[in-house]
N, C-alpha and C positions, 0 to 999 in steps of 0.2 A: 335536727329540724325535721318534723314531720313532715310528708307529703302533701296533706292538706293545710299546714299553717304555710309553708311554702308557696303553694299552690295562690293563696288568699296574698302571701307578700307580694307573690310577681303582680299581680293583678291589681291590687293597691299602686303599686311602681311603677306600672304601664299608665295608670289615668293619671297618675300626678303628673307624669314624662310629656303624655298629650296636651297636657292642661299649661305646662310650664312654659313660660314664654319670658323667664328672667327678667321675674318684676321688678326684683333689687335695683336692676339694670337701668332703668328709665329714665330719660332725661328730656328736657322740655326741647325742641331743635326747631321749632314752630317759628321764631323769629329768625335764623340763622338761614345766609342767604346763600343759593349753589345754585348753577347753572351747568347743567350737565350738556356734553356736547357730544352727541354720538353721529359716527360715522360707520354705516353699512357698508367695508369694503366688500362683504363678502357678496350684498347685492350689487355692486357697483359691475366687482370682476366679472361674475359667472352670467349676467346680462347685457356683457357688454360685445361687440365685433372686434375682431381683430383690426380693424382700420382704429378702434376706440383704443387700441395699445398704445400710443404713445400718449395721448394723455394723460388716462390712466401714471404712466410710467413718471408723469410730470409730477401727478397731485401728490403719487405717494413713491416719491424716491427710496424711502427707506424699507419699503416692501418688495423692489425690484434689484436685486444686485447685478452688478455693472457684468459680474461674471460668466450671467448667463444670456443665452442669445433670446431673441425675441422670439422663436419657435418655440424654443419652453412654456412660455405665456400662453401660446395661442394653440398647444396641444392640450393645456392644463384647461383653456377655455372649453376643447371641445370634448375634452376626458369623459368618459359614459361614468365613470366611481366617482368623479370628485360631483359630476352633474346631479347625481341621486343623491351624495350628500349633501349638497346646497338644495337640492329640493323635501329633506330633510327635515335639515333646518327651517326653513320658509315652514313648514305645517307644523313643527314644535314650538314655534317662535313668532311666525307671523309676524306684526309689527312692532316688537322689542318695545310696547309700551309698559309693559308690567315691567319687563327688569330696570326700563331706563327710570321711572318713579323710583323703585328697591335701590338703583345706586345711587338717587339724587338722595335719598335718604341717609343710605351709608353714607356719603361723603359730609352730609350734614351730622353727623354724629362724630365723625374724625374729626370735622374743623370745633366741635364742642370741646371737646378733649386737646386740640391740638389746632388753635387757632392762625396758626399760619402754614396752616397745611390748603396745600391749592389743587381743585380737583382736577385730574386727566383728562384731556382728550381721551373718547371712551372709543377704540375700531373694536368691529366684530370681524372674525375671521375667521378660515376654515384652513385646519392646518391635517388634513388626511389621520385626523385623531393621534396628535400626537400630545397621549396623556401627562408627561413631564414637563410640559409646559403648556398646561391648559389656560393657565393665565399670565402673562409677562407684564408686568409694571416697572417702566423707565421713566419715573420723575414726573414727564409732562405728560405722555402716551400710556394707556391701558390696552392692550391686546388681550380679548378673547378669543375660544379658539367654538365656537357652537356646535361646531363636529361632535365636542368631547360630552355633551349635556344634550341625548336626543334620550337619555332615559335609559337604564340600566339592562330593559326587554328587549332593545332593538335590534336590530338583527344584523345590521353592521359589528355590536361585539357580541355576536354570540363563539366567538372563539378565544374570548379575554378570560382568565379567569375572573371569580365573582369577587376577589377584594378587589380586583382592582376596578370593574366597574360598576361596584356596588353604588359610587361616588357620581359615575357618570349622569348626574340628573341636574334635571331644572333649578328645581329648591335647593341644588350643593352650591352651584353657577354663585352666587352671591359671595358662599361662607369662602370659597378659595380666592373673589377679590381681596374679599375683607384679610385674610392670612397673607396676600403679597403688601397691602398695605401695613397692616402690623409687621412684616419683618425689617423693614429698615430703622424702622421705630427703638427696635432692640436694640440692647447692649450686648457687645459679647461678655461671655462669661468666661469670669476672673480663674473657675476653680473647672477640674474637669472630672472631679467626680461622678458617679450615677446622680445622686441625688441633686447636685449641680445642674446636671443635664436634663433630667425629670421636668425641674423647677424651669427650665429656661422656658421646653414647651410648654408649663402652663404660664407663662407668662404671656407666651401668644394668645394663647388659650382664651386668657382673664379679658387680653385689647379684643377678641376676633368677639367676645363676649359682649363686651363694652359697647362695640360699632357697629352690633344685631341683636339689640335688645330683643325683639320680636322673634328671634328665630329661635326653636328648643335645643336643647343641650343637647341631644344626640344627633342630631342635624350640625352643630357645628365641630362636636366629635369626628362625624365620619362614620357613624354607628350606625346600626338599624336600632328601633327603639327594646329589641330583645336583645341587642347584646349590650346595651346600654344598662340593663338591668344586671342584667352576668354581672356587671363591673362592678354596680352599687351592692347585689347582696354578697359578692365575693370581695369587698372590700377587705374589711378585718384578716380574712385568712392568706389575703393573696401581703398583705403587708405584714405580715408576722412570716411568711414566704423571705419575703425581702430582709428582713432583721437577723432569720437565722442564719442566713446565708451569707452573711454581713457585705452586702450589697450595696447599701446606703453611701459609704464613701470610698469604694474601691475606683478605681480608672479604668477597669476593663473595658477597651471599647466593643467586644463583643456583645457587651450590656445593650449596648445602643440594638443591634441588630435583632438581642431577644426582645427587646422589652420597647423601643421608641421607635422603627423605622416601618414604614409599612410593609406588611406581611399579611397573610390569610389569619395567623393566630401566633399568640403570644407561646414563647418557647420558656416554659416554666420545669422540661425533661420529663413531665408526669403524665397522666391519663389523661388528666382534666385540660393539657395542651386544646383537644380537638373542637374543646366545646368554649375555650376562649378567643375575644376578638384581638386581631392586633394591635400593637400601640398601646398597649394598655399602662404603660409608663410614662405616657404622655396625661392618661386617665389622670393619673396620680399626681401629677406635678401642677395638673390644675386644682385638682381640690387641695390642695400643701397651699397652693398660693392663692384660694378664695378662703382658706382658715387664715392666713394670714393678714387677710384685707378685713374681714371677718375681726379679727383677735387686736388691730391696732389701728384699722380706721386712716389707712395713710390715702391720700392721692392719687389717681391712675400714676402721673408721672414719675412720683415717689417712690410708690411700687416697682414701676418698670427700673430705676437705678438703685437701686436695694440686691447688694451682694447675692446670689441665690443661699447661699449656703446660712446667710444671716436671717434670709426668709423661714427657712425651716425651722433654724434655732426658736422663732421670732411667735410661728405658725403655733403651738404648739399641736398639732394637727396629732389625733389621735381617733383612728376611726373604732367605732363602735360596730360589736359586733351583730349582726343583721338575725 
């Protein structure tokens, strides 16, 4: 491929990328009823006095553990780092009326798909940016953590590396409810193949899709919109990668660490390593499983209990060369 017809594809794939907002996706959720119910621990704590600790300690038992003494509390209350980042948050976030709209929405597209799905009590919270658990969802309770989405430039992580707070933003905040809600959803899978394990992530992939119509593909990837692109014109060559290497149904689980776990870049042992994004086997196990929704027209539900390795069979997913 030449420079300039290259040149001309990214740039075609960058406006479709911006433009895309997963119309296939759309569902009407205009009558479906959700009452979201948020609670600002994180204003409640960092503005409260110490005399305000035990009620605090009353409303939210499950925030307080028995094991530590009330001095914890009221050191964490007067902390100078934790104080800058709730005040932070307050200027990125203000009054959490745009995300609580975006989750009354998400949750009204879950209970579309999944009608006896019952929304969370929504807390916000500040967890000293602890990225592994940016979002906890326990059944009735949703925990966020606002520390973790003050935006990728802020200068709290300027000592993270960049995959990992590439995510750190506003517009991610959404796509990792949606991913704690799709996982329970899941089935484990039967087989433990690569191509098993590919397919599971885009199975997430396909619900985190489903419950964000509005949001763009590389947004819910995890991508920035140029390595979004990397993935679509390296399709063809990165999966004839995978074929020769006969990849597809080996159990190596070192598979997972090249090709599905987050990382700065995909471990392919070649040159072209430094200029791919991570995860890029997650890339793939979603487009396996939108050919397949694509090639047989089943159900979200259907979908979701559908053998992986019968998906693929099923998919006949054959990407074209770019």
């Amino acid at each position: 491929m030449n420079v300039i017809k290259y040149f001309f594809l990214v740039l075609i794939l960058t406006f479709l990328s911006a433009c895309d907002k997963n119309a296939d996706k759309k569902v009407d959720v205009a009558k479906i009823e959700s009452n979201t119910e948020l609670i600002r621990f994180d204003q409640k704590f960092y503005t409260s006095a110490p005399e305000d600790l035990d009620q605090l300690k009353s409303e939210f038992k499950y925030l307080f553990p028995e094991s530590n003494p009330d001095s914890v509390w009221i050191a964490k209350m007067k902390d100078e780092d934790e104080l800058f980042l709730y005040k932070s948050v307050q200027e990125v976030f203000g009054d959490f009326r745009e995300e609580k709209e975006a989750l009354t929405d998400l949750f009204k597209h879950v209970k579309y798909y999944y009608p006896k799905f019952k929304e969370p009590k929504v807390i916000t919270i500040l967890t000293l940016v602890d990225y592994n658990h940016k979002v906890v969802y326990a059944d009735s309770l949703l925990f966020i953590s606002l520390d973790v989405y003050l935006g990728k430039e802020h200068e709290v992580y300027q000592d993270y590396p960049n995959y990992i707070k590439q995510n750190f933003t506003r517009e991610h905040l959404l796509v990792d409810v949606a991913e704690q809600i799709a996982l329970p959803i899941l089935r484990p899978s039967e087989t433990n193949s690569y191509i098993s394990r590919i397919i599971q992530e885009g199975k997430k992939m396909h619900l985190i899709e489903a419950f964000l119509p509005e949001t763009p593909k590389a947004e819910i990837m995890g991508y920035s919109d140029e390595q979004y692109q990397w993935a679509v014109i390296s399709e063809s060559d990165i999966w004839k990668y995978f074929i020769q290497n006969e990849m597809l149904y080996s159990n190596d689980p070192v598979l997972s660490d090249r090709f599905i776990t987050e990382a700065p870049f995909s471990k392919f042992y070649l040159e072209v390593d430094r200029d791919s994004p991570g995860r890029i086997g997650v890339w793939f196990g979603w487009q396996i499983v939108n050919a397949y929704v694509k090639n047989n027209d089943p159900s979200l539900q259907e979908m979701i209990i559908t053998d992986n390795e019968e998906i693929f069979k099923r998919s006949r997913y054959k990407p074209k060369k770019k």
